[in-house]
C-alpha positions as CSV (number, residue, x, y, z in Angstrom):
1,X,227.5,95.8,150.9
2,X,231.0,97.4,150.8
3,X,233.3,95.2,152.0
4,X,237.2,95.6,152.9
5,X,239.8,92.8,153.2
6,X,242.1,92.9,155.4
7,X,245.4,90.5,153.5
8,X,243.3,90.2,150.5
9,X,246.4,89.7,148.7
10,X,247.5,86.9,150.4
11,X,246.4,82.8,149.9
12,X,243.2,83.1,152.0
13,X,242.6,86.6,151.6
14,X,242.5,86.4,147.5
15,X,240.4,83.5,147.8
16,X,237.9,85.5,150.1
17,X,237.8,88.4,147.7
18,X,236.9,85.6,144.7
19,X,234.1,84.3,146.9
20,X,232.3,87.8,148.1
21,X,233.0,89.8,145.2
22,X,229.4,88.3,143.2
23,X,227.7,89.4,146.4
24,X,229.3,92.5,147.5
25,X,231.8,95.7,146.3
26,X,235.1,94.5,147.4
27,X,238.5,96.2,148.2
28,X,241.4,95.0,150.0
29,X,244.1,96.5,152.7
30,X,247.6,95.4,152.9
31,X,250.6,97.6,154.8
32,X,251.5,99.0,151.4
33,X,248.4,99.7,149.4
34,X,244.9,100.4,150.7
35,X,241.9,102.0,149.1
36,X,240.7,105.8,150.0
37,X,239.3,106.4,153.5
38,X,235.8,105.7,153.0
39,X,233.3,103.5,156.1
40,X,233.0,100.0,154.9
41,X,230.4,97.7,156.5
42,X,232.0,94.8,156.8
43,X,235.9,93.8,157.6
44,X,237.2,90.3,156.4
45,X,240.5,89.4,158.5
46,X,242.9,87.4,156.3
47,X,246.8,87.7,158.5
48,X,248.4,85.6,159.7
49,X,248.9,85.9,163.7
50,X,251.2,88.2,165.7
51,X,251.5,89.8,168.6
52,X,250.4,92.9,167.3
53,X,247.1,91.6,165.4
54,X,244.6,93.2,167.4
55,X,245.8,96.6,167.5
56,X,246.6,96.1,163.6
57,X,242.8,95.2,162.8
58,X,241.2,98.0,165.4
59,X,243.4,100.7,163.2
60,X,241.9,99.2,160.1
61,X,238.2,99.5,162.0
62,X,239.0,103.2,163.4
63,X,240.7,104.3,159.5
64,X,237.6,102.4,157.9
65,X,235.2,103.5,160.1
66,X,234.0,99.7,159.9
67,X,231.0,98.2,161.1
68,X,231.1,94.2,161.5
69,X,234.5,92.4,161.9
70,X,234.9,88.7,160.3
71,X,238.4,87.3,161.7
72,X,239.0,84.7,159.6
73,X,242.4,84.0,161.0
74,X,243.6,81.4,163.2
75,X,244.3,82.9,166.1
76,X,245.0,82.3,170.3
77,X,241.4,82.2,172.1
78,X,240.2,85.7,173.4
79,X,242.0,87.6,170.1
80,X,238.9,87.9,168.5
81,X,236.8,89.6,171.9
82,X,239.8,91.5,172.0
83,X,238.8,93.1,168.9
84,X,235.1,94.0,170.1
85,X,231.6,93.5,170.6
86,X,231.3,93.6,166.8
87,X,233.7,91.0,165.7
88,X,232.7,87.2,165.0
89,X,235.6,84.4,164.3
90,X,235.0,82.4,161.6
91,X,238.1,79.7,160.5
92,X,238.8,78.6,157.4
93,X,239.0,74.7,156.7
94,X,239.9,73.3,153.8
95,X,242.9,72.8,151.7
96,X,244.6,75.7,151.4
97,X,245.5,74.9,147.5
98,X,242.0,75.4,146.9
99,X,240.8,77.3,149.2
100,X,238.1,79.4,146.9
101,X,236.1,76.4,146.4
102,X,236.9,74.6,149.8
103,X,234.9,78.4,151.1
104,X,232.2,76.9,149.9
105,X,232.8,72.8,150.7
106,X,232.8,73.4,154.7
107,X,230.3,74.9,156.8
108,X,231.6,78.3,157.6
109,X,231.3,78.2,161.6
110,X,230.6,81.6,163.1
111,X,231.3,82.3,166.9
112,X,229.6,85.4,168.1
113,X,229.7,87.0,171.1
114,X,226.0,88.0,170.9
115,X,223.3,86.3,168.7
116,X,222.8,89.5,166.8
117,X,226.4,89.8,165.7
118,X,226.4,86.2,164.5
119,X,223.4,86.0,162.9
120,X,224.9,89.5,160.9
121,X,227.6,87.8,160.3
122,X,225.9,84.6,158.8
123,X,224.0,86.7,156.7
124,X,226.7,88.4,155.0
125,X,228.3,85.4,154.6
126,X,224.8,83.2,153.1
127,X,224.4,86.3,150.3
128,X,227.8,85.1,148.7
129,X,226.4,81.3,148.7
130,X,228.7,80.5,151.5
131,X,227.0,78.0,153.8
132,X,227.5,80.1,157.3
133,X,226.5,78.6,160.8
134,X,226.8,80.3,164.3
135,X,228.6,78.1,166.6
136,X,228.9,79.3,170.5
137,X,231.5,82.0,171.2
138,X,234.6,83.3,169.0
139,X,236.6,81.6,172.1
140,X,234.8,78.7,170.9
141,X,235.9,78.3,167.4
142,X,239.1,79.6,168.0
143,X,239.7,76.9,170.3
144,X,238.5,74.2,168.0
145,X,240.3,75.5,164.7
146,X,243.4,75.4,166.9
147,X,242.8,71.9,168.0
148,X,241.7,70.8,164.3
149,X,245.6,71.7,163.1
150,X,246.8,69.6,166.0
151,X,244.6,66.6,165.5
152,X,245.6,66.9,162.4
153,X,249.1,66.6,163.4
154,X,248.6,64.0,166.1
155,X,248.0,61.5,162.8
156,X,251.2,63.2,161.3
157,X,252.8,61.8,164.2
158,X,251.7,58.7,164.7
159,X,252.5,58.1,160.3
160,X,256.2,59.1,162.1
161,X,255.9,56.1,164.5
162,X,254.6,53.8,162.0
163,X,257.2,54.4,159.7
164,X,259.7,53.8,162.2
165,X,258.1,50.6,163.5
166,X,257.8,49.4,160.1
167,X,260.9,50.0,158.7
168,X,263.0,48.4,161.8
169,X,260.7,45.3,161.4
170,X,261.7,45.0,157.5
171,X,257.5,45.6,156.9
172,X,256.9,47.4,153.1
173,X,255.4,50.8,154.0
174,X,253.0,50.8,151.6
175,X,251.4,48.1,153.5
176,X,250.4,50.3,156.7
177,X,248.1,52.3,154.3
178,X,246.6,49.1,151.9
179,X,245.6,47.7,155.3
180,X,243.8,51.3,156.7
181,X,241.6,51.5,153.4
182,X,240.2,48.1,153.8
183,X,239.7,48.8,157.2
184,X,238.2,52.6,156.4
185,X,235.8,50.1,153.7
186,X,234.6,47.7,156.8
187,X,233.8,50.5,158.9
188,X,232.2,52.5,155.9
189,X,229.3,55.3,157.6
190,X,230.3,54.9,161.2
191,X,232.7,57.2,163.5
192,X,235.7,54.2,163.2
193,X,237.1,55.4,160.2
194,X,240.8,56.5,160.2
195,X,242.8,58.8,158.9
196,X,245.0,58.1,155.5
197,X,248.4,60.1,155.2
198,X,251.5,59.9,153.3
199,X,254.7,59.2,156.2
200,X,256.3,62.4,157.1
201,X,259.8,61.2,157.4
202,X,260.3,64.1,159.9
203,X,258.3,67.3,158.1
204,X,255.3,68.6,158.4
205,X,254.3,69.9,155.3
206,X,251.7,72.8,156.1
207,X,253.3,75.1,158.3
208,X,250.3,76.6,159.8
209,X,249.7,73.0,161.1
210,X,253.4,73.2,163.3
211,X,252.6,77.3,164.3
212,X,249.3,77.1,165.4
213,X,250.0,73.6,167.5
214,X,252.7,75.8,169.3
215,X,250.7,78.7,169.8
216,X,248.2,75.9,171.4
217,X,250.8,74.4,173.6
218,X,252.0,77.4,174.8
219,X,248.4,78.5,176.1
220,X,247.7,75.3,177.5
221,X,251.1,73.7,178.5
222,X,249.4,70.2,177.7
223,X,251.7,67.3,177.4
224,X,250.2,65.1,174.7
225,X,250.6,68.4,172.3
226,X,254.3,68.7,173.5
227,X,255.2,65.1,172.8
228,X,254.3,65.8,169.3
229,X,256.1,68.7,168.7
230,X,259.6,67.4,170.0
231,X,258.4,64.4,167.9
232,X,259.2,66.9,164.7
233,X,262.0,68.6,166.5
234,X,259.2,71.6,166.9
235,X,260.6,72.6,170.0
């Protein structure tokens, strides 16, 4: 299939191109260099988020004459729909250091906004070895890739706490973590497990982690979320 990548030069977008290029002909768009206009049947979305993404991937689709849209981005819900009937979300997870073999680590969730589209999308995706999966709508997983960064930074926060409490108390930090791995050992293959981080002292290290758990605050307003962003003087 010929596929086009929309920020293929980028982190995520480089490692997409290394992961469908065995499979598929490949080419990538960025604002400053793009292939000859030619239809491409598929369209891998790699940018980050802005107010202008939408219109910025349905030029792409209209130049490209493009047939299936994968967002890959993370993204407020309803961006993807926004697009159209023929574009799927489908998040990344995974280290973003590694990202060309973490493609292949995680299942590769699809949300679809019709069962055809997704099981196109799954498809395209299987024929490069990734291991693709349709999960409900792209409203769905862009809810849920959203709420993985802020889980994700809800254990930031409480390392932040901890660290606090500890070091008022005159308790080695080191400790807090000795204590979760033979804890994580007794609870070995059930859902008690927790999480194992290094203290933040007051940075978040990934910034799509901070971002993307403001863009999901300021859809949802929720308090719990809020909390933890003036925890890291987010906001």
């Amino acid at each position: 299939m010929k596929v086009l990548v929309m920020g293929g030069a980028g982190k995520v977008g480089a490692a997409l191109v290394n992961a469908l290029k065995n499979a598929h002909e490949v080419q990538i768009v960025e604002v400053n260099s793009k292939p000859e206009v030619q239809k491409f049947d598929v369209l891998h979305v790699a940018i980050p988020w802005q107010g202008d993404f939408v219109s910025k991937v349905n030029a792409v689709v209209k130049e490209f004459k493009v047939g299936l849209v994968i967002n890959h981005s993370t993204v407020p819900p309803g961006t993807t729909k926004a697009i159209g009937p023929d574009a799927v979300h489908s998040p990344i997870l995974g280290q973003h250091d590694d990202l060309e073999n973490e493609l292949f680590r995680f299942t590769k969730w699809v949300g679809a906004s019709s069962e055809k589209i997704g099981r196109l999308a799954v498809s395209h995706l299987a024929m490069s070895g990734i291991d693709a999966r349709m999960m409900g709508t792209p409203n769905d997983t862009e809810t849920l890739k959203l709420l993985c960064l802020f889980r994700y930074m809800n254990d930031l926060a409480f390392y932040e706490t901890a660290g606090t409490v500890l070091d008022s108390l005159k308790v080695n930090r080191n400790l807090l973590n000795v204590w979760t791995s033979a804890y994580n050992d007794g609870y070995k293959g059930t859902k008690f497990s927790r999480a194992l981080l290094s203290f933040p002292n007051g940075k978040i290290g990934g910034s799509c982690v901070a971002q993307n758990s403001k863009i999901l605050f300021e859809i949802t307003k929720n308090e719990g979320i809020k909390k933890d962003l003036e925890l890291f003087k987010l906001i």
